[in-house]
LOSEZA-527616 format. One record per residue (C-alpha): residue number from 1; x, y, z. Coordinates in steps of 0.5 Angstrom, whole numbers, padded with zeros to 4 digits. Layout:
N
+-----+-------+-------+-------+
: seq :  east : north :    up :
+-----+-------+-------+-------+
: NUM :     X :     Y :     Z :
...
+-----+-------+-------+-------+
END
This chain:
476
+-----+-------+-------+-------+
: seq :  east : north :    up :
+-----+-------+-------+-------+
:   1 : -0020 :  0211 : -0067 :
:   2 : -0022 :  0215 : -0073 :
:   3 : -0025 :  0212 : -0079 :
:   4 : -0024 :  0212 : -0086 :
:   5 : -0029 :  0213 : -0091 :
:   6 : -0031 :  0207 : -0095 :
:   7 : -0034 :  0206 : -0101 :
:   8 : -0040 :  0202 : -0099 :
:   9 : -0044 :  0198 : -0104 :
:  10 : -0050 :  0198 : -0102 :
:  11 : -0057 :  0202 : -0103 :
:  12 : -0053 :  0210 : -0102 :
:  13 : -0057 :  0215 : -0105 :
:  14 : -0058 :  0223 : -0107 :
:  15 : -0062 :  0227 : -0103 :
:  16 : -0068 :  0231 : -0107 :
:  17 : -0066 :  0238 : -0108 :
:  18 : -0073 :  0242 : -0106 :
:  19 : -0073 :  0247 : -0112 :
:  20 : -0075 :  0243 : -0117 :
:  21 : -0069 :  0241 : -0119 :
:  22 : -0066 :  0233 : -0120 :
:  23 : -0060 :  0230 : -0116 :
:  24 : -0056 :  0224 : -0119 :
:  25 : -0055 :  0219 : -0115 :
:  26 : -0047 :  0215 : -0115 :
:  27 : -0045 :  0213 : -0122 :
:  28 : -0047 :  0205 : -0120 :
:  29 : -0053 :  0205 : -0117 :
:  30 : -0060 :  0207 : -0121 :
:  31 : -0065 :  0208 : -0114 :
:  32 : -0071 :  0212 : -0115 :
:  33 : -0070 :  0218 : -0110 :
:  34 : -0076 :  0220 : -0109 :
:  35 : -0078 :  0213 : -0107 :
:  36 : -0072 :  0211 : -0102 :
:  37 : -0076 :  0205 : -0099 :
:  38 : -0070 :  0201 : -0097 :
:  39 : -0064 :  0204 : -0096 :
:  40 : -0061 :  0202 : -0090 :
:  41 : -0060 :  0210 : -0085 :
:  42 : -0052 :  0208 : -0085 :
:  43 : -0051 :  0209 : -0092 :
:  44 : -0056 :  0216 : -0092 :
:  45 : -0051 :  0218 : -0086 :
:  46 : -0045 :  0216 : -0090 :
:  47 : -0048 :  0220 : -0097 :
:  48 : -0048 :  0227 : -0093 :
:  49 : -0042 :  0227 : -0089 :
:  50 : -0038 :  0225 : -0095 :
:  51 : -0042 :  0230 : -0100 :
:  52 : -0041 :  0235 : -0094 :
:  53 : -0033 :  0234 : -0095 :
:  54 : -0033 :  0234 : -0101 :
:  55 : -0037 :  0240 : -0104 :
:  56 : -0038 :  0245 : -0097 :
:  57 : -0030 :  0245 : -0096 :
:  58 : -0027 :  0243 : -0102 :
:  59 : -0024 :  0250 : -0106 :
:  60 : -0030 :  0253 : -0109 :
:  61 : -0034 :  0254 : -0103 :
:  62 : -0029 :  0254 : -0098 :
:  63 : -0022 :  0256 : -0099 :
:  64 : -0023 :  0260 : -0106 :
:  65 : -0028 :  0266 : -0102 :
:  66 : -0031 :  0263 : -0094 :
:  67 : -0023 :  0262 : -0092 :
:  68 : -0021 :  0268 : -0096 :
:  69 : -0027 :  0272 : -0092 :
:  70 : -0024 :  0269 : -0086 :
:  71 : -0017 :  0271 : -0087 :
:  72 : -0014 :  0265 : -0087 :
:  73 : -0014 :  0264 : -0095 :
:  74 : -0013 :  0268 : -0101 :
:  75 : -0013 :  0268 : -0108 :
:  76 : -0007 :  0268 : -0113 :
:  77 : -0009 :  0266 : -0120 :
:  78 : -0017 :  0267 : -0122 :
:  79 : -0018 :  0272 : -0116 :
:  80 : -0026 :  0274 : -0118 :
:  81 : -0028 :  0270 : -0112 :
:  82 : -0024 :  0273 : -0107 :
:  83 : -0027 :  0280 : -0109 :
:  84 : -0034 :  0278 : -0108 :
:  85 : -0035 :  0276 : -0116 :
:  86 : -0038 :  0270 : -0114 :
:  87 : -0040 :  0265 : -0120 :
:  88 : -0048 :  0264 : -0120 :
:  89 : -0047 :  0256 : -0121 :
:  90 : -0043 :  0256 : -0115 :
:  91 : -0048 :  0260 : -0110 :
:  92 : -0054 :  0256 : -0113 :
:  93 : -0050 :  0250 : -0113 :
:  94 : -0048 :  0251 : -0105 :
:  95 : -0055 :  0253 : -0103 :
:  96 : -0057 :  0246 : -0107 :
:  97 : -0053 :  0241 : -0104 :
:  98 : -0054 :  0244 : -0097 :
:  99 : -0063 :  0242 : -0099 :
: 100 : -0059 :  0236 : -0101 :
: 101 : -0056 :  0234 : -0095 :
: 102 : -0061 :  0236 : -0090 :
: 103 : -0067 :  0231 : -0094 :
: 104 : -0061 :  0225 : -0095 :
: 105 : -0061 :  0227 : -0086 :
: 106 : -0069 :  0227 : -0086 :
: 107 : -0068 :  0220 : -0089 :
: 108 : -0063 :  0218 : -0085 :
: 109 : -0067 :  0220 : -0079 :
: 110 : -0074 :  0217 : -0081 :
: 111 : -0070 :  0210 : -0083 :
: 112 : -0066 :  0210 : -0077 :
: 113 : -0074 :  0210 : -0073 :
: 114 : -0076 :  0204 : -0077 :
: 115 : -0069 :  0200 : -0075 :
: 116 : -0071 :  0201 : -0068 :
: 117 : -0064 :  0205 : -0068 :
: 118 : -0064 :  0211 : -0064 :
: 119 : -0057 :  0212 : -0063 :
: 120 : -0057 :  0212 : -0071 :
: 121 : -0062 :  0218 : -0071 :
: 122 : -0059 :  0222 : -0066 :
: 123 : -0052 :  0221 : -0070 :
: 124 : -0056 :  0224 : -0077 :
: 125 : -0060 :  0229 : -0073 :
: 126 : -0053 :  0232 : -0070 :
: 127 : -0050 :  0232 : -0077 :
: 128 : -0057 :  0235 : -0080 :
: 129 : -0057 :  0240 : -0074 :
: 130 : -0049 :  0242 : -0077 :
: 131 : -0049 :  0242 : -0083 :
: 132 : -0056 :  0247 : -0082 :
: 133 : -0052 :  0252 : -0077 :
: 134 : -0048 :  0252 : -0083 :
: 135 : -0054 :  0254 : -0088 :
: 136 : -0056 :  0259 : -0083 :
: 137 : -0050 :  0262 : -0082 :
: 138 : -0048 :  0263 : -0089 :
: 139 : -0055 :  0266 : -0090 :
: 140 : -0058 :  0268 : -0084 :
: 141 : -0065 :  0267 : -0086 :
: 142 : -0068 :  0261 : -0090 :
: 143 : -0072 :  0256 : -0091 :
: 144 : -0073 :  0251 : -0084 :
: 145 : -0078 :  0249 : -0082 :
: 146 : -0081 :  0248 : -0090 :
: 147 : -0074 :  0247 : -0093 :
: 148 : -0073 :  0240 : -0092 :
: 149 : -0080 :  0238 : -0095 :
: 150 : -0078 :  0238 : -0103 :
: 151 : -0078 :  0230 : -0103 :
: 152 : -0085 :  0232 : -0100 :
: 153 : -0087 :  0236 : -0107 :
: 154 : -0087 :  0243 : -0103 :
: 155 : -0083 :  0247 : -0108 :
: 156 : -0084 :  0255 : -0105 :
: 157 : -0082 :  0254 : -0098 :
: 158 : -0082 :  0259 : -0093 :
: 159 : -0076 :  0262 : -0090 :
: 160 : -0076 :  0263 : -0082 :
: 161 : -0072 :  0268 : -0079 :
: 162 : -0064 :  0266 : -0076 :
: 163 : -0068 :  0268 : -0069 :
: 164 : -0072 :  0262 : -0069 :
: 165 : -0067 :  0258 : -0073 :
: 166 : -0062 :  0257 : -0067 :
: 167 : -0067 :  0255 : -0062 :
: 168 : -0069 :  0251 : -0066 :
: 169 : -0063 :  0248 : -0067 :
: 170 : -0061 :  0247 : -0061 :
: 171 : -0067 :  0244 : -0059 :
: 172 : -0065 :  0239 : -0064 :
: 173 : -0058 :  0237 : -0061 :
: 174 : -0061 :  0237 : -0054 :
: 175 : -0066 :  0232 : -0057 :
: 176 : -0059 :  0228 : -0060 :
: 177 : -0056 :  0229 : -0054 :
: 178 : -0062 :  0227 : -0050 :
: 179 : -0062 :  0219 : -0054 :
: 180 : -0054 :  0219 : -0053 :
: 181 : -0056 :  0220 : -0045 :
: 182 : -0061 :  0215 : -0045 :
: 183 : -0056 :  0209 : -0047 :
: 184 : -0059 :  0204 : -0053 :
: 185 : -0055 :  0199 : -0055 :
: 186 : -0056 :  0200 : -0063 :
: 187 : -0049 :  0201 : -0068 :
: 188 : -0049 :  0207 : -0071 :
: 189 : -0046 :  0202 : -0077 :
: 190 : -0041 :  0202 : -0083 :
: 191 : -0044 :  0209 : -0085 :
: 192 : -0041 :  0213 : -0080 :
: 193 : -0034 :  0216 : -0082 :
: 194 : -0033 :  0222 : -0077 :
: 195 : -0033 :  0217 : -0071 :
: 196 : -0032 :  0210 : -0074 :
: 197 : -0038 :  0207 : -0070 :
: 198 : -0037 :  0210 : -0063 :
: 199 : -0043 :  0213 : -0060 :
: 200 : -0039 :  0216 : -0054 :
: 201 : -0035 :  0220 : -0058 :
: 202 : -0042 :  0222 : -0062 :
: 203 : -0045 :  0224 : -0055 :
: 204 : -0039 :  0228 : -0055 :
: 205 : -0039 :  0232 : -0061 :
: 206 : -0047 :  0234 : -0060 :
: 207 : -0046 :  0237 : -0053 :
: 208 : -0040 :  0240 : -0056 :
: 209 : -0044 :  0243 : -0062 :
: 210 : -0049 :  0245 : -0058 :
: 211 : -0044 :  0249 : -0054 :
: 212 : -0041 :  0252 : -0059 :
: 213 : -0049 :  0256 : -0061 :
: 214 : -0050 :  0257 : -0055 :
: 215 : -0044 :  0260 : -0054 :
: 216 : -0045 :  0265 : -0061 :
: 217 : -0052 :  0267 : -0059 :
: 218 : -0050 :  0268 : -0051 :
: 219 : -0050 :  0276 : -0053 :
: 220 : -0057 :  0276 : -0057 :
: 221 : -0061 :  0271 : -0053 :
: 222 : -0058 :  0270 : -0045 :
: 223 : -0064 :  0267 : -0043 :
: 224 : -0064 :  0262 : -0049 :
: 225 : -0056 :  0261 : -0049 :
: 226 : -0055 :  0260 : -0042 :
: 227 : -0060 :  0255 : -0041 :
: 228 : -0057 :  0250 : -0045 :
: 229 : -0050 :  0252 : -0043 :
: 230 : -0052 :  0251 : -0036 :
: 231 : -0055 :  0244 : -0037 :
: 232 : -0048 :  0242 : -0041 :
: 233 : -0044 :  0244 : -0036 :
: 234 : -0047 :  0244 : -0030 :
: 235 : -0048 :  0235 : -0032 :
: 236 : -0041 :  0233 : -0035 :
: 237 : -0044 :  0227 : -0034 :
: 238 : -0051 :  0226 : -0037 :
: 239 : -0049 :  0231 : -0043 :
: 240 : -0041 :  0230 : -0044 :
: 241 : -0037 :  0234 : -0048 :
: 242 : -0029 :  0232 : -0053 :
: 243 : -0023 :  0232 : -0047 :
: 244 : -0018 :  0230 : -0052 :
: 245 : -0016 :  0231 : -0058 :
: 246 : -0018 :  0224 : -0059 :
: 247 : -0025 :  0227 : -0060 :
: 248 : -0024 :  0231 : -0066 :
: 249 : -0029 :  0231 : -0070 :
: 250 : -0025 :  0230 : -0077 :
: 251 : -0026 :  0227 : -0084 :
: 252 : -0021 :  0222 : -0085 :
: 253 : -0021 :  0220 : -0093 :
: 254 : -0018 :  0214 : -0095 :
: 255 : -0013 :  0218 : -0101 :
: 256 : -0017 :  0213 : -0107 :
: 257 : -0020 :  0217 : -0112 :
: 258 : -0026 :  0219 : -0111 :
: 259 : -0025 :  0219 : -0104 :
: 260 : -0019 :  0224 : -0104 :
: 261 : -0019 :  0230 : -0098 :
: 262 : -0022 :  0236 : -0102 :
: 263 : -0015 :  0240 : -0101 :
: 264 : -0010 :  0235 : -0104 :
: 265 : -0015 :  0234 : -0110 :
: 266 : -0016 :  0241 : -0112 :
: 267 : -0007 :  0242 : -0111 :
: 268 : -0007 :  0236 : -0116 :
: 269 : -0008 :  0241 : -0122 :
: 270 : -0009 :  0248 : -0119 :
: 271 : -0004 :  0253 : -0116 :
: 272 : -0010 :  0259 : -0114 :
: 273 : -0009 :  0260 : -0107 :
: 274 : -0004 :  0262 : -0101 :
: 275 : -0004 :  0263 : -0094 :
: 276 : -0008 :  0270 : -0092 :
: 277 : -0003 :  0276 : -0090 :
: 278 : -0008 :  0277 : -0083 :
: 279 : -0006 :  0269 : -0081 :
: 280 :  0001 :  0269 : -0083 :
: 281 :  0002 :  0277 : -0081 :
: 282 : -0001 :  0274 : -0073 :
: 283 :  0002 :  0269 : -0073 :
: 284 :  0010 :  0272 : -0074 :
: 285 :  0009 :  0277 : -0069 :
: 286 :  0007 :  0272 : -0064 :
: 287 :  0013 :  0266 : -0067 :
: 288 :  0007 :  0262 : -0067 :
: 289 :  0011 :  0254 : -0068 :
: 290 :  0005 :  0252 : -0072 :
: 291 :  0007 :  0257 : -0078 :
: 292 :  0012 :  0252 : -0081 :
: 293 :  0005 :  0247 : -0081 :
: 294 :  0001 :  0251 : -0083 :
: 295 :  0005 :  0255 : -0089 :
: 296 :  0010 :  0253 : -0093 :
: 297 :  0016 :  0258 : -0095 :
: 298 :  0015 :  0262 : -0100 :
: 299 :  0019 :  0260 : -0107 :
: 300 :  0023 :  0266 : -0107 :
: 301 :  0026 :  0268 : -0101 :
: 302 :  0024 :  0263 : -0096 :
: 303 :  0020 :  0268 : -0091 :
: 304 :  0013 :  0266 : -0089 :
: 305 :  0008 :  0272 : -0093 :
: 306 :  0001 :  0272 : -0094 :
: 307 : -0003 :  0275 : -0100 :
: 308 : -0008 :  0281 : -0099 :
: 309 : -0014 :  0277 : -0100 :
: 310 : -0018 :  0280 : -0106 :
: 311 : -0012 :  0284 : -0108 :
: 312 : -0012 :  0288 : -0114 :
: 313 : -0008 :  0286 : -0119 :
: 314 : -0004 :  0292 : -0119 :
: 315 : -0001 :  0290 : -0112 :
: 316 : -0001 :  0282 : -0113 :
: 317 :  0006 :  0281 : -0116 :
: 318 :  0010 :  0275 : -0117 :
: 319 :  0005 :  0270 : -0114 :
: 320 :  0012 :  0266 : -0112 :
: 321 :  0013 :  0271 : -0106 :
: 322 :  0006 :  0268 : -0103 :
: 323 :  0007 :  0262 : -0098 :
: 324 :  0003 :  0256 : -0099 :
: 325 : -0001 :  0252 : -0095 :
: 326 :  0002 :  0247 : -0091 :
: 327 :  0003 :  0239 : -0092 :
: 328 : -0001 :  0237 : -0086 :
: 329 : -0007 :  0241 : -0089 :
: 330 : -0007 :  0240 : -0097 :
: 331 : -0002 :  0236 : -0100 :
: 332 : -0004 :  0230 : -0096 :
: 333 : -0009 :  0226 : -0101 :
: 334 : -0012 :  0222 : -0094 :
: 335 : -0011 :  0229 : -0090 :
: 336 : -0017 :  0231 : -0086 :
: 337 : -0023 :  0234 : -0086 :
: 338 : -0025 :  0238 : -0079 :
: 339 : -0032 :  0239 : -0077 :
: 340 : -0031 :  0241 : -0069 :
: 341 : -0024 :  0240 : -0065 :
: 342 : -0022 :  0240 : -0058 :
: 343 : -0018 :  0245 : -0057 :
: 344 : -0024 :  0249 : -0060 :
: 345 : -0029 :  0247 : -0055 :
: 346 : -0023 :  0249 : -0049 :
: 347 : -0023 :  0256 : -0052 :
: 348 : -0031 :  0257 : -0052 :
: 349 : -0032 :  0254 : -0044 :
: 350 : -0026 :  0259 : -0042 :
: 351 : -0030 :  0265 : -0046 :
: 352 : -0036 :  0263 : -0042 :
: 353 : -0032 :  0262 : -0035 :
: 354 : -0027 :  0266 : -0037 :
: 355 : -0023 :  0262 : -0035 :
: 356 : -0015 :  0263 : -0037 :
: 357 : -0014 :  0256 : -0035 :
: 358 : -0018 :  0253 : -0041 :
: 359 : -0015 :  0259 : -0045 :
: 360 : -0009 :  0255 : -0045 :
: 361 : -0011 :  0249 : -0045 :
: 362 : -0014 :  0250 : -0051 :
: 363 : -0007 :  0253 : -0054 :
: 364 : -0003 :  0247 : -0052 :
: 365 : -0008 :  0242 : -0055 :
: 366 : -0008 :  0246 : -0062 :
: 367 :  0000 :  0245 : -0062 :
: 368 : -0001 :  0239 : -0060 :
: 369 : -0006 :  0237 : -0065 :
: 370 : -0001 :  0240 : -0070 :
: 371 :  0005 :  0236 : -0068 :
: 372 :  0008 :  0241 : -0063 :
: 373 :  0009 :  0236 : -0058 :
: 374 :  0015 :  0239 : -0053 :
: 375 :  0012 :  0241 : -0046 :
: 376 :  0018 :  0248 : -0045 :
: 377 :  0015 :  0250 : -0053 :
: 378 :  0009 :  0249 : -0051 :
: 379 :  0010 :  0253 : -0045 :
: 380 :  0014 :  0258 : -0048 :
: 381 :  0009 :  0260 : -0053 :
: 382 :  0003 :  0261 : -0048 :
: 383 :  0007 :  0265 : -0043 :
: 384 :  0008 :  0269 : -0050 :
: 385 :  0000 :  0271 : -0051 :
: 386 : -0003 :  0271 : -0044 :
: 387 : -0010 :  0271 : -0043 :
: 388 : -0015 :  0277 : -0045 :
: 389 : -0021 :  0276 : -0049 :
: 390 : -0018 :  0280 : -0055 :
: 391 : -0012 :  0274 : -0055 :
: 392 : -0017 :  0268 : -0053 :
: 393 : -0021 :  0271 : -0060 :
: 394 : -0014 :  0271 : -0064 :
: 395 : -0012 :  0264 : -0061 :
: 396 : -0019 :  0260 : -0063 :
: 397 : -0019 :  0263 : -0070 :
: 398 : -0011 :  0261 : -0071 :
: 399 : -0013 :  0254 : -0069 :
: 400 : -0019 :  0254 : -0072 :
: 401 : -0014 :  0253 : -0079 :
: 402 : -0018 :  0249 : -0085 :
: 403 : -0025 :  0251 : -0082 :
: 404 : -0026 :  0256 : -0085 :
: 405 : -0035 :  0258 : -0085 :
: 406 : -0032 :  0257 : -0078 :
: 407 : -0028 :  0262 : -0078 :
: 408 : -0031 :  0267 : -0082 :
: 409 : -0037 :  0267 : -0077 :
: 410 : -0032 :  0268 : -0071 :
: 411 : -0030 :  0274 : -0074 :
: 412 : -0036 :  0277 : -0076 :
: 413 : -0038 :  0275 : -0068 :
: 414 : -0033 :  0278 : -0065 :
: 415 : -0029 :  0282 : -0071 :
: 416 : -0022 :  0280 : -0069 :
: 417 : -0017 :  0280 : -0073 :
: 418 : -0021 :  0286 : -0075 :
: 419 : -0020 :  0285 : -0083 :
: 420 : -0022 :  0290 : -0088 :
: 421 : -0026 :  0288 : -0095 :
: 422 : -0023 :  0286 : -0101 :
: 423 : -0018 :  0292 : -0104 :
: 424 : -0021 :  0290 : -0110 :
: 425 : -0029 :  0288 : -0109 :
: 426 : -0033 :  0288 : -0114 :
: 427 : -0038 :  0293 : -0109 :
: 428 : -0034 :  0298 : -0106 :
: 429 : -0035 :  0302 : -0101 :
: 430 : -0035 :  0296 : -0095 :
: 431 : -0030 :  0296 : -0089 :
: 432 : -0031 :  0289 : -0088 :
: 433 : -0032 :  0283 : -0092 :
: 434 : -0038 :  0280 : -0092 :
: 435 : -0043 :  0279 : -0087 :
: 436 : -0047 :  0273 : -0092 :
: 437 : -0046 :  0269 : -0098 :
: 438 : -0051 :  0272 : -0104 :
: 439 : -0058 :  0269 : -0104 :
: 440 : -0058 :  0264 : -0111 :
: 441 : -0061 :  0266 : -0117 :
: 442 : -0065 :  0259 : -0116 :
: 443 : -0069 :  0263 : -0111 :
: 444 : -0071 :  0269 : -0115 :
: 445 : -0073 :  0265 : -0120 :
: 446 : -0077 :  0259 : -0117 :
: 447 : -0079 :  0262 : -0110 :
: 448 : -0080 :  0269 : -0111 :
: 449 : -0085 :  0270 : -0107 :
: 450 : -0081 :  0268 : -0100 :
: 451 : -0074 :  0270 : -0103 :
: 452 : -0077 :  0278 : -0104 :
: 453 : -0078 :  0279 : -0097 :
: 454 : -0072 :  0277 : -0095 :
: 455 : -0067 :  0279 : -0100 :
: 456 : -0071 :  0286 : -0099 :
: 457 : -0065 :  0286 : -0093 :
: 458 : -0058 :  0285 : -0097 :
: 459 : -0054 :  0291 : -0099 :
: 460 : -0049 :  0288 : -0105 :
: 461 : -0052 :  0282 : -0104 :
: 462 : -0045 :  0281 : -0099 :
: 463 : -0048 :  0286 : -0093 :
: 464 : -0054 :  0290 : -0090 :
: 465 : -0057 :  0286 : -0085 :
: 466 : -0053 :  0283 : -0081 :
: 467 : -0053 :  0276 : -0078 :
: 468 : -0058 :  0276 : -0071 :
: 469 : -0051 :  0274 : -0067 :
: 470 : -0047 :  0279 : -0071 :
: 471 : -0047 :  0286 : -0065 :
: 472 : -0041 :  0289 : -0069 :
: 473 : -0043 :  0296 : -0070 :
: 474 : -0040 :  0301 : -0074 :
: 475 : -0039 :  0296 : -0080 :
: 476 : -0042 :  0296 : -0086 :
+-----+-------+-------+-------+
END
């Protein structure tokens, strides 16, 4: 049974943003953060999977520009986001809370050493191992093997190459999975509001994470992705993976302020985002049942219609033509927060086997997910997208629905749906949208010396080099 976020009382502190900056620690507490001596790793591992929920899917890096970039979003008031007018704070603040989380994981993982807890710190090295993945898939190259130093007093930290971040990290989730194999009897504890406490299910998510790098680097480096995809495959029962929905690896938020699912929070006061016409134009054409769960009916007409993101305001009209999202998705303030679902895991096993077998396993775990729960529809709809790669590719995209960073790398692997940059971009002259998120200003400033080779390589701080996975061609 999933937990539910709690407020602890004890001991949570901020991790220690690396570039000079100060953190602040929860209104109540008065920790130093450079000195945490006695806070327990549960709290550390607590404070980073709730700040991870609350700021890298909220609407600022989330819905108004990554889900925007991965066609499941777009803009309908204040569009500058999803015309790639991003604001300087918000990209400075993402790269800061990204340090910051990763330092409050090293903690964890050192504290967790002390308490004689190894299934804790494989717990914390899986959740850093994720929440860096999406660092590096944000902005490809970045500081790694120095980016977690800032509590170390290491200020201008070197950048590493996305080509050696990967097997990095998955290094890291084979040395999780590897503590999880090996049985401890240790309690992840009260920290652990994805999974409550259960280590089975924590195994699972890290063999799971492991195959979903594997399988985005399988083109680039076969030799390094087989490895790993061998080793989980080949041992369902020294590296399990997630067999059921089950196993969804979700936050589950309690609905107490500040403890609100991000999306319900953002819809107490604002009304800035639709559905994306590229998901609702999918989805009606294959009269997928999830439509109605995902959207609601537009307000004039009652038809489910998606908003071009990045329109120009020229094209926009009466926002009230635009379906909204979806109850289950955002009006819900003890909703859910996805990192990694089942069905996801079937739709990468059955790219790697082609197995269409897998492929429709994973849709009807994706309906089943979202309440469609009859046998004959569920059937009905898989019979009416039989398995290809192109189908496979729009079908895990579709399911992949609130995880938008997700989304947006599976677009740029695989380039389907194929999507078309913002019609209203602040650069023009792009046939996709962005291959990265802008490097923060933070950097150039303080780090220059690191930061200028690297920034070297982007184009309108959206484009030019692409990510190392990315083997489209003809793209720019």
């Amino acid at each position: 049974m999933k937990n539910k976020i709690k407020i602890l009382a004890i001991g949570l502190i901020m991790g220690v943003f690396f570039l000079n900056s100060c953190t602040k620690g929860w209104e109540e507490l008065n920790t130093d953060p450079n000195n945490p001596t006695t806070v327990p790793a549960t709290n550390l591992l607590a404070q980073a999977i709730q700040y991870y929920g609350r700021t890298f899917t909220g609407s600022f890096f989330n819905m108004s520009n990554i889900s925007t970039y991965a066609g499941h979003l777009g803009k309908i008031q204040y569009l500058d986001e999803s015309r790639y007018f991003e604001r300087e704070s918000s990209i400075n603040r993402a790269w800061r809370d990204l340090y910051r989380m990763g330092i409050d994981l090293k903690n964890a993982k050192k504290f967790a050493d002390e308490e004689g807890n190894p299934n804790l710190k494989a717990a914390a090295l899986t959740f850093q191992s994720y929440i860096l993945a999406i660092g590096t898939d944000t902005w490809r190259n970045m500081p790694f093997t120095e980016g977690l130093s800032g509590d170390e007093n290491l200020t201008n930290p070197k950048y590493d190459k996305q080509e050696d971040i990967y097997p990095a990290l998955l290094d890291s989730l084979k040395k999780a999975g590897d503590i999880f194999k090996a049985g401890h009897l240790g309690n992840i504890g009260d920290g652990d509001l994805i999974f409550g406490g259960d280590k089975v299910k924590w195994q699972k998510f890290a063999n799971s994470l492991r195959l979903r790098l594997a399988n985005r680097i399988k083109a680039v480096a076969p030799s390094i992705a087989n490895t790993h995809i061998n080793e989980i495959l080949g041992s369902p029962a020294d590296y399990p993976i997630m067999t059921s929905n089950d196993d969804n690896a979700f936050i589950n938020w309690t609905g107490s302020d500040p403890y609100i699912e991000p999306w319900a929070k953002d819809a107490e006061t604002r009304d800035d985002h639709a559905m994306g016409n590229y998901l609702i134009d999918y989805m009606k054409s294959t009269n997928d049942p999830r439509l109605p769960v995902y959207a609601e009916p537009a307000a004039t007409d009652g038809q489910f219609r998606g908003v071009v993101p990045g329109v120009s305001d020229a094209n926009l009209g009466d926002i009230n033509q635009y379906s909204r999202i979806g109850q289950r998705f955002r009006n819900n303030p003890t909703g859910f927060t996805p990192l990694m679902r089942y069905s996801e895991l079937l739709f990468i096993v059955a790219e790697i086997n082609n197995d269409a077998t897998k492929y429709e396993e994973a849709i009807k775990a994706s309906l089943e997910e979202n309440g469609i729960t009859d046998t004959t529809a569920q059937d009905a709809y898989v019979a009416s997208v039989p398995f290809s790669m192109d189908n496979l590719y729009k079908q895990k995209w579709v399911a992949l629905f609130k995880e938008g960073h997700e989304a947006w790398a599976e677009t740029r692997r695989t380039d389907v749906p194929q999507m078309n940059a913002a019609p209203a971009a602040r650069f023009p002259g792009h046939n996709r949208p962005p291959f990265r998120f802008a490097y923060p200003t933070s950097e150039a400033n303080l780090n220059s010396a690191n930061y200028t080779p690297n920034a070297a390589n982007v184009v309108d701080r959206f484009w030019g080099e692409k990510m190392w996975w990315d083997t489209r061609s003809g793209v720019n």
